[in-house]
N, CA, C and O atoms as a GROMACS GRO file, in nm:
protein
  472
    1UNK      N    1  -0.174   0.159   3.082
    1UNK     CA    2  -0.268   0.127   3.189
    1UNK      C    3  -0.371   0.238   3.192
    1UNK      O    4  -0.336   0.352   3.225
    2UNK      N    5  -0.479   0.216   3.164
    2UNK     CA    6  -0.575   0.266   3.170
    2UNK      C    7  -0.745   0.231   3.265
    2UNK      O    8  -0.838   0.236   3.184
    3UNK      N    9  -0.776   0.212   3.357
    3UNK     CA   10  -0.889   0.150   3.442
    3UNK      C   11  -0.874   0.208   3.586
    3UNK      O   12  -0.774   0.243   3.650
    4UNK      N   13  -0.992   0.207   3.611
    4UNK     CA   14  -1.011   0.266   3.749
    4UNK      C   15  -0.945   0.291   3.854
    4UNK      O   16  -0.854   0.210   3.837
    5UNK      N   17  -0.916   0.352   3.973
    5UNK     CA   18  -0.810   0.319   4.118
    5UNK      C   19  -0.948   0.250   4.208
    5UNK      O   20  -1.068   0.274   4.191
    6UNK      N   21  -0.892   0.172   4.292
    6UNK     CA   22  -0.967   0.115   4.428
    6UNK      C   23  -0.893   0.017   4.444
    6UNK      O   24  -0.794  -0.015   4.377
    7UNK      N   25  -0.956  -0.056   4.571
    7UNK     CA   26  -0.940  -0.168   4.619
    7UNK      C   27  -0.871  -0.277   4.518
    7UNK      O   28  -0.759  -0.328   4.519
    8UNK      N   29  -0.992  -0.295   4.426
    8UNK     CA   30  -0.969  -0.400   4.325
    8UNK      C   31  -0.872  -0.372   4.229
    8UNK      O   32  -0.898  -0.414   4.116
    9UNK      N   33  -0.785  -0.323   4.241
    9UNK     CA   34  -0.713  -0.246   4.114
    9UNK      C   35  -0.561  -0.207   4.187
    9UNK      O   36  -0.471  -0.166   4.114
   10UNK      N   37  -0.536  -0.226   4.354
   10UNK     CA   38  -0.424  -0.125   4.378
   10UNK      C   39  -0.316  -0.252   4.344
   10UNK      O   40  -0.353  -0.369   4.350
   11UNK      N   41  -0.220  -0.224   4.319
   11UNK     CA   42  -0.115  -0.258   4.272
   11UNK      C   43  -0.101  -0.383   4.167
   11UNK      O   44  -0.003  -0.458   4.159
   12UNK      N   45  -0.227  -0.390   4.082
   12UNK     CA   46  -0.238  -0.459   3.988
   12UNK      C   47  -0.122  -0.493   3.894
   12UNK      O   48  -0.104  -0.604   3.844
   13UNK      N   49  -0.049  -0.390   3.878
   13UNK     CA   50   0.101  -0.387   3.806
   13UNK      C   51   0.159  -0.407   3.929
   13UNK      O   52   0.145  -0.327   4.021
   14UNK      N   53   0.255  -0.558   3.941
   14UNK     CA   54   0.351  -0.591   4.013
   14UNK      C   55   0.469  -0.619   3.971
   14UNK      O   56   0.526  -0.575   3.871
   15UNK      N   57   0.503  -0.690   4.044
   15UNK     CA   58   0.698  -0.812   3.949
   15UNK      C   59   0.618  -0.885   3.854
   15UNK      O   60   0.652  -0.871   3.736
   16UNK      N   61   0.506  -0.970   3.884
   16UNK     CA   62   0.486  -1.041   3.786
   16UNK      C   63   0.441  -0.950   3.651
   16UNK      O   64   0.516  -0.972   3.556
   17UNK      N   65   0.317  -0.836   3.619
   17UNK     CA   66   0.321  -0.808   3.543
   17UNK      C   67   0.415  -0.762   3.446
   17UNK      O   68   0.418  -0.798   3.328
   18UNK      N   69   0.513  -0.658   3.518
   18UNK     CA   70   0.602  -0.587   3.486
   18UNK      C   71   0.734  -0.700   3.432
   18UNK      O   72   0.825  -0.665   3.356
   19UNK      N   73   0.721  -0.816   3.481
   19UNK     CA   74   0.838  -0.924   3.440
   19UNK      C   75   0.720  -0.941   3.276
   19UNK      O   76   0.751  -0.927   3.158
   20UNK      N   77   0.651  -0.958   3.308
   20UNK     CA   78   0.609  -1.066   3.161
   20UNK      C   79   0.612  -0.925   3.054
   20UNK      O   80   0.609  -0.966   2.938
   21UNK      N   81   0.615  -0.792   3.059
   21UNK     CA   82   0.687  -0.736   3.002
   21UNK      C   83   0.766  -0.718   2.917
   21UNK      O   84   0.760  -0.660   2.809
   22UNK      N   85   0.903  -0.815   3.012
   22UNK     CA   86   0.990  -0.817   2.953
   22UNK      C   87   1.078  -0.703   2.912
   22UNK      O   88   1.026  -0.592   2.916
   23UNK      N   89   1.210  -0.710   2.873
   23UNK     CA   90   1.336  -0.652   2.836
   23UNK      C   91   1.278  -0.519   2.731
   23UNK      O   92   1.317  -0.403   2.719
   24UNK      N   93   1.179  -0.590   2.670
   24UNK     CA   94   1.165  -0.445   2.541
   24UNK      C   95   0.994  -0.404   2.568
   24UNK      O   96   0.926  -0.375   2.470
   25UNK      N   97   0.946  -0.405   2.681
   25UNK     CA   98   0.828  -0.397   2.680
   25UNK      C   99   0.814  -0.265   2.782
   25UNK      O  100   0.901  -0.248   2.868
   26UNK      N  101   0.685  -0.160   2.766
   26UNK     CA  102   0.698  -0.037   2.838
   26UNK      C  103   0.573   0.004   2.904
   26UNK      O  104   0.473   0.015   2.834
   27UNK      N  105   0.568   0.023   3.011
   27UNK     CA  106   0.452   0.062   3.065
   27UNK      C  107   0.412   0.191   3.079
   27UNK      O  108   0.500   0.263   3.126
   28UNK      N  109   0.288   0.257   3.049
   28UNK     CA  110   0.235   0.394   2.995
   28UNK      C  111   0.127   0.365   3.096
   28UNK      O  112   0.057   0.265   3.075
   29UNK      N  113   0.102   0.443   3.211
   29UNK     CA  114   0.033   0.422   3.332
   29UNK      C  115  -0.022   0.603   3.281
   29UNK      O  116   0.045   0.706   3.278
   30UNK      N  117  -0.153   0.583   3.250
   30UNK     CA  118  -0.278   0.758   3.272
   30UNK      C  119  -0.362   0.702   3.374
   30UNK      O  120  -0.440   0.782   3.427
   31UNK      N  121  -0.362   0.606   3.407
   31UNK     CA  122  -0.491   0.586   3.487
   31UNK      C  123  -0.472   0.655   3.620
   31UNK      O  124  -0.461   0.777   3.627
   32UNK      N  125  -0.466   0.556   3.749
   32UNK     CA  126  -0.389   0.588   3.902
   32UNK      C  127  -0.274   0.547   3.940
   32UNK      O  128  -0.206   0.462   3.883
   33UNK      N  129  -0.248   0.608   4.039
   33UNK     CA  130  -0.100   0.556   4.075
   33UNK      C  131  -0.120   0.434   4.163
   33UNK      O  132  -0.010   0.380   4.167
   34UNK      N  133  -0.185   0.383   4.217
   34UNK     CA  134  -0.228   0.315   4.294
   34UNK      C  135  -0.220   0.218   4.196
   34UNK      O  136  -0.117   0.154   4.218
   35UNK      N  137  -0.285   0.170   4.086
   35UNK     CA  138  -0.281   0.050   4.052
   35UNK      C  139  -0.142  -0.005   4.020
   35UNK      O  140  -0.133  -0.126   4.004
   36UNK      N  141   0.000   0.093   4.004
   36UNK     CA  142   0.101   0.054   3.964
   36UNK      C  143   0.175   0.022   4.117
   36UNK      O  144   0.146   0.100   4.207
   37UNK      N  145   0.268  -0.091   4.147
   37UNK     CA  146   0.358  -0.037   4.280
   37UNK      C  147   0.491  -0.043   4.205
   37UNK      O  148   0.556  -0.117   4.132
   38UNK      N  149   0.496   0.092   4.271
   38UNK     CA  150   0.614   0.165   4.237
   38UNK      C  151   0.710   0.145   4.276
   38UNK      O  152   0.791   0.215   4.217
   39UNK      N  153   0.764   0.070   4.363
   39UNK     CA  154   0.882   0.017   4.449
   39UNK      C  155   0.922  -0.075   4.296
   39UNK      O  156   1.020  -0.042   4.230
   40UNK      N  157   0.828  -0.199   4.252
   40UNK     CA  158   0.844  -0.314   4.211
   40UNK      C  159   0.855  -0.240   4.040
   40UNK      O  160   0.891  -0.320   3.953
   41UNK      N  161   0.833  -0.132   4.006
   41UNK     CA  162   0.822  -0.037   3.873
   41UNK      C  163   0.973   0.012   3.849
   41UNK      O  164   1.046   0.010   3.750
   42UNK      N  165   0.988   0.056   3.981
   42UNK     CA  166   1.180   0.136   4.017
   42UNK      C  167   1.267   0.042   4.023
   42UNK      O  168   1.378   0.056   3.973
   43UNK      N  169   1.230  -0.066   4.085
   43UNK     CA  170   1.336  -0.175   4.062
   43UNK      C  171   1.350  -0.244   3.914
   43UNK      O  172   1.461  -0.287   3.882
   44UNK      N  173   1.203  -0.259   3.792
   44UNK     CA  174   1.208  -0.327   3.687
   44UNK      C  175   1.286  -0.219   3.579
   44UNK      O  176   1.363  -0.250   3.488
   45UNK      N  177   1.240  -0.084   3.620
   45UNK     CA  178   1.363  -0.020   3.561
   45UNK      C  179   1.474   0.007   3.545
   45UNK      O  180   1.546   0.010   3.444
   46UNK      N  181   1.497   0.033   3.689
   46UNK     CA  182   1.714   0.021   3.732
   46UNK      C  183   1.737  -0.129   3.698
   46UNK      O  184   1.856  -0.149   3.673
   47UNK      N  185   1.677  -0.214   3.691
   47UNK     CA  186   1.798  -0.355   3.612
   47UNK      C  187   1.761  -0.343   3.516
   47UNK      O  188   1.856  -0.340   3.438
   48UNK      N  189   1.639  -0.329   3.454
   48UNK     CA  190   1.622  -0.290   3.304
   48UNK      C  191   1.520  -0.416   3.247
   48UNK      O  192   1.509  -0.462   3.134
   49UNK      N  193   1.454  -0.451   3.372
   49UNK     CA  194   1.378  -0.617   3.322
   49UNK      C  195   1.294  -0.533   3.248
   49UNK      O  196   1.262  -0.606   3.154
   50UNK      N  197   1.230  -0.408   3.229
   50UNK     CA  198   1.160  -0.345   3.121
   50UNK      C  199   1.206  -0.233   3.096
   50UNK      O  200   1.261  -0.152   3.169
   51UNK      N  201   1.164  -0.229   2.914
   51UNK     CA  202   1.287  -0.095   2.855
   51UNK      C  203   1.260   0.019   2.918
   51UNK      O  204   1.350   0.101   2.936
   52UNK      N  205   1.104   0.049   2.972
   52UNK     CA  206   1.062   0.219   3.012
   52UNK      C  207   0.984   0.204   3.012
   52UNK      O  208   0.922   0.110   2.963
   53UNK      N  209   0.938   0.324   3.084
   53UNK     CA  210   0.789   0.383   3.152
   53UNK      C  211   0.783   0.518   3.136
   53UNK      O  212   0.867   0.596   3.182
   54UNK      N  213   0.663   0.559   3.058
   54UNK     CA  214   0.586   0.672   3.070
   54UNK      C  215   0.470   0.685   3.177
   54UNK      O  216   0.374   0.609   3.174
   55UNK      N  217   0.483   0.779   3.263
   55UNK     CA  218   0.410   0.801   3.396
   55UNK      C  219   0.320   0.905   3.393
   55UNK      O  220   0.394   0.994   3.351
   56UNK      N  221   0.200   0.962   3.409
   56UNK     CA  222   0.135   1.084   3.427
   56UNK      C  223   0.058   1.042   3.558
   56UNK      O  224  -0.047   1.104   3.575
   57UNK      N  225   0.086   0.956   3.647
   57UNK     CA  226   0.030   0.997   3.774
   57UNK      C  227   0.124   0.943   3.926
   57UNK      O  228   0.220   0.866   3.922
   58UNK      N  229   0.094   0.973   3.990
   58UNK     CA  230   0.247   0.925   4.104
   58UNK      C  231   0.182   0.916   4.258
   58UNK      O  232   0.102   1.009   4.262
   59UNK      N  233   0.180   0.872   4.337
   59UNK     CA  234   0.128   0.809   4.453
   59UNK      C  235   0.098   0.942   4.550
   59UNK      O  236  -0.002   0.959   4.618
   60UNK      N  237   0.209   1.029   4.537
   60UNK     CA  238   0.196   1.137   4.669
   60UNK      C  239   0.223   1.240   4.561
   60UNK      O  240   0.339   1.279   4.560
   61UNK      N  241   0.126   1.302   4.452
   61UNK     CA  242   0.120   1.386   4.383
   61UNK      C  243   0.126   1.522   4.440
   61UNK      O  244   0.060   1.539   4.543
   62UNK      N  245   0.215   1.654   4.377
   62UNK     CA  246   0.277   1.631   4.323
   62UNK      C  247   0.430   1.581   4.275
   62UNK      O  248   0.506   1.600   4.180
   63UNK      N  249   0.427   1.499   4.411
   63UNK     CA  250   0.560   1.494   4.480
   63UNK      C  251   0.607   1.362   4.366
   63UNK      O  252   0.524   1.272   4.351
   64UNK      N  253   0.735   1.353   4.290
   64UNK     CA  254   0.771   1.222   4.173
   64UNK      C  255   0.889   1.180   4.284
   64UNK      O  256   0.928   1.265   4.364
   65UNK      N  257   0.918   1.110   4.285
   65UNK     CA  258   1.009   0.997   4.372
   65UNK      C  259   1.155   1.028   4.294
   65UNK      O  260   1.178   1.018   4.174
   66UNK      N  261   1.239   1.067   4.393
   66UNK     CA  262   1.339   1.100   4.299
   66UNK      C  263   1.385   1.016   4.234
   66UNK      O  264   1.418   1.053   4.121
   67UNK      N  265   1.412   0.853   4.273
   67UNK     CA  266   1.447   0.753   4.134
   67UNK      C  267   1.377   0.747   4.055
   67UNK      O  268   1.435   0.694   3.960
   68UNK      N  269   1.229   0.781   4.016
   68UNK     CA  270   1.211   0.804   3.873
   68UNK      C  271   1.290   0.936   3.803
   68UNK      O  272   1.316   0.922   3.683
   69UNK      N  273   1.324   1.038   3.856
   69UNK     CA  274   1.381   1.161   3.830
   69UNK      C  275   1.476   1.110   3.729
   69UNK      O  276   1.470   1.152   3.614
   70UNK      N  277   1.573   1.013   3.766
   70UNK     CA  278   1.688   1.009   3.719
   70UNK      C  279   1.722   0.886   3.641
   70UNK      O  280   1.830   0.853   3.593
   71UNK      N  281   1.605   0.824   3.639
   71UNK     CA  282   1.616   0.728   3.555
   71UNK      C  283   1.584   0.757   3.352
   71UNK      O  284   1.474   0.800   3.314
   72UNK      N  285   1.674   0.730   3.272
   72UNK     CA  286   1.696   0.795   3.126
   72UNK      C  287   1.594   0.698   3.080
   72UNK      O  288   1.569   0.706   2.959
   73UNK      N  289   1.544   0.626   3.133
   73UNK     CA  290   1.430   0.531   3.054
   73UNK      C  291   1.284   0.591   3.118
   73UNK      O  292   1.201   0.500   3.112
   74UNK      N  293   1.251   0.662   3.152
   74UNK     CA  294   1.125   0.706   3.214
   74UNK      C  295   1.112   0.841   3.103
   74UNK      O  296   1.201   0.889   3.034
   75UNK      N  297   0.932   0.890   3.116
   75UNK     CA  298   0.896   0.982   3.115
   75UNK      C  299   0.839   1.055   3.177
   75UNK      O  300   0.723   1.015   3.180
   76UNK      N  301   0.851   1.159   3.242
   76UNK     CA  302   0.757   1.179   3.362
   76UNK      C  303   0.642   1.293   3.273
   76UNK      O  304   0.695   1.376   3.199
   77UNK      N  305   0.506   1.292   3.281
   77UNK     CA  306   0.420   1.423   3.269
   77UNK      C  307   0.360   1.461   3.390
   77UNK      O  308   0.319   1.384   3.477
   78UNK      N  309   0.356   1.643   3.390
   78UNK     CA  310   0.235   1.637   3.529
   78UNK      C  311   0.110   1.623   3.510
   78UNK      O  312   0.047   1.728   3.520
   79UNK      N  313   0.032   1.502   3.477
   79UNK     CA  314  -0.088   1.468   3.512
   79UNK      C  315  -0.182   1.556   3.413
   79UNK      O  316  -0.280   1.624   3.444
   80UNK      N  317  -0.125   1.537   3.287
   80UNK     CA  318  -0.193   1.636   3.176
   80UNK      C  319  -0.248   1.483   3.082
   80UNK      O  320  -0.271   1.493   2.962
   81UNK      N  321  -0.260   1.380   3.139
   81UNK     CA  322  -0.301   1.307   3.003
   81UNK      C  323  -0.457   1.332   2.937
   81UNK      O  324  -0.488   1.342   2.818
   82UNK      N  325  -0.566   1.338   3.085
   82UNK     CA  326  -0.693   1.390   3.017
   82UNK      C  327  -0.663   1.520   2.977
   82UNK      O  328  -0.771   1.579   2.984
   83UNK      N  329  -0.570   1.604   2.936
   83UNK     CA  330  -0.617   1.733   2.891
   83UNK      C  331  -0.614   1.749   2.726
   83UNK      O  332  -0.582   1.857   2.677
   84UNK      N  333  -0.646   1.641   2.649
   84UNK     CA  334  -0.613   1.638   2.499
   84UNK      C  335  -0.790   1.723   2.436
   84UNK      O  336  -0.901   1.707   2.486
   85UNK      N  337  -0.763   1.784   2.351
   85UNK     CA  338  -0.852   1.859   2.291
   85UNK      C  339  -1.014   1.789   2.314
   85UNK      O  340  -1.110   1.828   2.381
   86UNK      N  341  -0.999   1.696   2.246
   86UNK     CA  342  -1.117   1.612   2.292
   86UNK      C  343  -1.210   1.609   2.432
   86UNK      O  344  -1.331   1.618   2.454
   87UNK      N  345  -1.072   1.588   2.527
   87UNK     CA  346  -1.130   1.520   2.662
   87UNK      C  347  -1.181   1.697   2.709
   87UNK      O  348  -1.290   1.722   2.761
   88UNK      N  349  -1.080   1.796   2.679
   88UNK     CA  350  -1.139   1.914   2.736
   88UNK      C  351  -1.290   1.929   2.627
   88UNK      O  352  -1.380   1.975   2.698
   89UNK      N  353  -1.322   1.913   2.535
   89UNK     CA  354  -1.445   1.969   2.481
   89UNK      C  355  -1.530   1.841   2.561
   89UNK      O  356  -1.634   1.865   2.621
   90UNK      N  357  -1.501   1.776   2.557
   90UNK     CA  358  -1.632   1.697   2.642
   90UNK      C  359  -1.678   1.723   2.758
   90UNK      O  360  -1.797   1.713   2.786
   91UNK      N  361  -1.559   1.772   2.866
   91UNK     CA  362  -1.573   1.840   2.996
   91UNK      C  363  -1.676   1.963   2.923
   91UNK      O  364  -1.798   1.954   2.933
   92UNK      N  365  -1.631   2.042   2.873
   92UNK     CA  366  -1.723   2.141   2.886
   92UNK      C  367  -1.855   2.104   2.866
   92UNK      O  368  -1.938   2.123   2.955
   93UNK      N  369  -1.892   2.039   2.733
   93UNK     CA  370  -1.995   1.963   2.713
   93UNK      C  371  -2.113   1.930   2.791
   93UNK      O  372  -2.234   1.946   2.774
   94UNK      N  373  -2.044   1.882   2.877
   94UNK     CA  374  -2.052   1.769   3.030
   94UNK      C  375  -2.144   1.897   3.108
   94UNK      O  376  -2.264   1.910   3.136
   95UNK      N  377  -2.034   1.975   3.125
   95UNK     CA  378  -2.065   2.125   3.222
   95UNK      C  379  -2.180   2.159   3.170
   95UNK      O  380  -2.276   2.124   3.239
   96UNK      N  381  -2.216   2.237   3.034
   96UNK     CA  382  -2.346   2.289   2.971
   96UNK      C  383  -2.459   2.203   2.979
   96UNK      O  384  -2.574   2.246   2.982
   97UNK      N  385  -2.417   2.031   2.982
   97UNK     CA  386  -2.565   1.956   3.033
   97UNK      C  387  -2.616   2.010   3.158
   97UNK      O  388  -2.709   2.076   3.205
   98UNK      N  389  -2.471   1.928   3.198
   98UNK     CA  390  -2.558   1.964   3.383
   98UNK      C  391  -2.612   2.132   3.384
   98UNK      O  392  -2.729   2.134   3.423
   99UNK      N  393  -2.582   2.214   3.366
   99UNK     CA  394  -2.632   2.357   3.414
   99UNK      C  395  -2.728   2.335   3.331
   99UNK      O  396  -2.828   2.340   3.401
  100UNK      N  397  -2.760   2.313   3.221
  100UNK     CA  398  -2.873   2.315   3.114
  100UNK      C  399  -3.015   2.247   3.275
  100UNK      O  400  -3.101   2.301   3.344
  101UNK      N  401  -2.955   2.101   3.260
  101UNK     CA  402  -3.060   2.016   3.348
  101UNK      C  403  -3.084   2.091   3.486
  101UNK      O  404  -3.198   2.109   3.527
  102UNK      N  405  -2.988   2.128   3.545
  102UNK     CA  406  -2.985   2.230   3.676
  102UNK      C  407  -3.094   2.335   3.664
  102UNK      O  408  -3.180   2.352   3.751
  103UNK      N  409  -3.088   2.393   3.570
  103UNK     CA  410  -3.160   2.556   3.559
  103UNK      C  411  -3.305   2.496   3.514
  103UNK      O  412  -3.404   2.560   3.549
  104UNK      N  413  -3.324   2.360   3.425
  104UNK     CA  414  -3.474   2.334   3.355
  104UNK      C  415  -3.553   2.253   3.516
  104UNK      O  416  -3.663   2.197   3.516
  105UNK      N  417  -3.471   2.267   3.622
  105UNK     CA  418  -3.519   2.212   3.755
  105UNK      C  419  -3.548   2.000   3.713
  105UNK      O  420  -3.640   1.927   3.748
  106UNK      N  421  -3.430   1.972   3.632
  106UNK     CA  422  -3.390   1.836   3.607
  106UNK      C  423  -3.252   1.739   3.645
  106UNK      O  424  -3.137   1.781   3.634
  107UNK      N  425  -3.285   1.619   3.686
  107UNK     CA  426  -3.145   1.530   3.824
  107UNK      C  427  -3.009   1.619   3.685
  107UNK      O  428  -2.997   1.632   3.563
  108UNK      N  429  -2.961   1.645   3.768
  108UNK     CA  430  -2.787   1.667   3.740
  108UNK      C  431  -2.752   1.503   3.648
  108UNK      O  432  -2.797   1.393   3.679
  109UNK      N  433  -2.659   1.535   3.534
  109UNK     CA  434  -2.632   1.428   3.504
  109UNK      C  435  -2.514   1.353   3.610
  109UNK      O  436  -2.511   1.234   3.639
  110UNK      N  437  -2.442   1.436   3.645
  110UNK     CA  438  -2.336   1.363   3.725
  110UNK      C  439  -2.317   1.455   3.832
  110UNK      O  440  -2.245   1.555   3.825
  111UNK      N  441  -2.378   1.421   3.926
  111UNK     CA  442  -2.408   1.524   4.069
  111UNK      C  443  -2.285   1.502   4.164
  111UNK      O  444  -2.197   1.418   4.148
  112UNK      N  445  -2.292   1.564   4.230
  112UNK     CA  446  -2.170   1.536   4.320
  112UNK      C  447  -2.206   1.556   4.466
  112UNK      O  448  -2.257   1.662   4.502
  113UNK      N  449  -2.179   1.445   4.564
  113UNK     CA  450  -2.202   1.537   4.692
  113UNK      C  451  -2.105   1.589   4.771
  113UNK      O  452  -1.992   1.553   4.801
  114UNK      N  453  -2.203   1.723   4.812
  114UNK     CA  454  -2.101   1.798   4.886
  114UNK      C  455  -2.057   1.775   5.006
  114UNK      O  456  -2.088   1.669   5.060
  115UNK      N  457  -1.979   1.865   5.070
  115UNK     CA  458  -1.914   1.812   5.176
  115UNK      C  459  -2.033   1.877   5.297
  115UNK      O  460  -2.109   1.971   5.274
  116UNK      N  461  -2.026   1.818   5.400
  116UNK     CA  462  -2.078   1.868   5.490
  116UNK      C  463  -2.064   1.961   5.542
  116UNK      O  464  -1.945   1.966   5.576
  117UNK      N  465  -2.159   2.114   5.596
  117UNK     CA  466  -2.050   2.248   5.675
  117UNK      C  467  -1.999   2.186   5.843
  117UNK      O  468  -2.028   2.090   5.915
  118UNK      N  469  -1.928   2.278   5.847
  118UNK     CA  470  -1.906   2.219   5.963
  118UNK      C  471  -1.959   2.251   6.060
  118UNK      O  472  -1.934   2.192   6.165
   0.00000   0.00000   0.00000
């Protein structure tokens, strides 16, 4: 699972997905935790309607639910899936535009707004 979190997306992985699955089929969730529900994920694992799950993100981070803990068909990571060589050289990348565009007095490629003071 890989695609956005919101509205349109939260618990996209349910019984039904996770059933059509099936017995030898495994779900690898990098995206959000939100799009998976995890109640209906913990239950397809403890009967075993799917062989396993690899997880790198979890609803109340960094807190993992102790039945994934102990389940021998799971993988748990902490939330390292963007950190592969690649994704970090592009972050930086990313960083040297924007300050590049920042300092030549040009829009930020990906601006952010800040929070309000208080």
């Amino acid at each position: 699972v890989i695609l956005a979190g919101g509205l349109g997306t939260r618990n996209l992985i349910n019984k039904q997905a996770l059933d059509a699955l099936g017995p030898n089929g495994f779900l690898v969730n990098i995206a959000r935790a939100s799009v998976v529900n995890t109640g209906e994920l913990i239950s397809a694992l403890e009967q075993r309607r799917i062989a396993g799950a690899a997880l790198d993100v979890f609803d109340d981070e960094p807190l993992v639910p102790e039945a994934l803990k102990v389940l021998s068909n799971v993988v748990l990571t902490p939330h390292v899936a963007g950190l592969s060589p690649q994704a970090t050289q592009a972050t930086v990348e990313l960083v040297g535009k924007n300050l590049l565009a920042h300092f030549a007095g040009q829009p930020l490629l990906t601006p952010l707004a800040l929070p309000a003071k208080a």
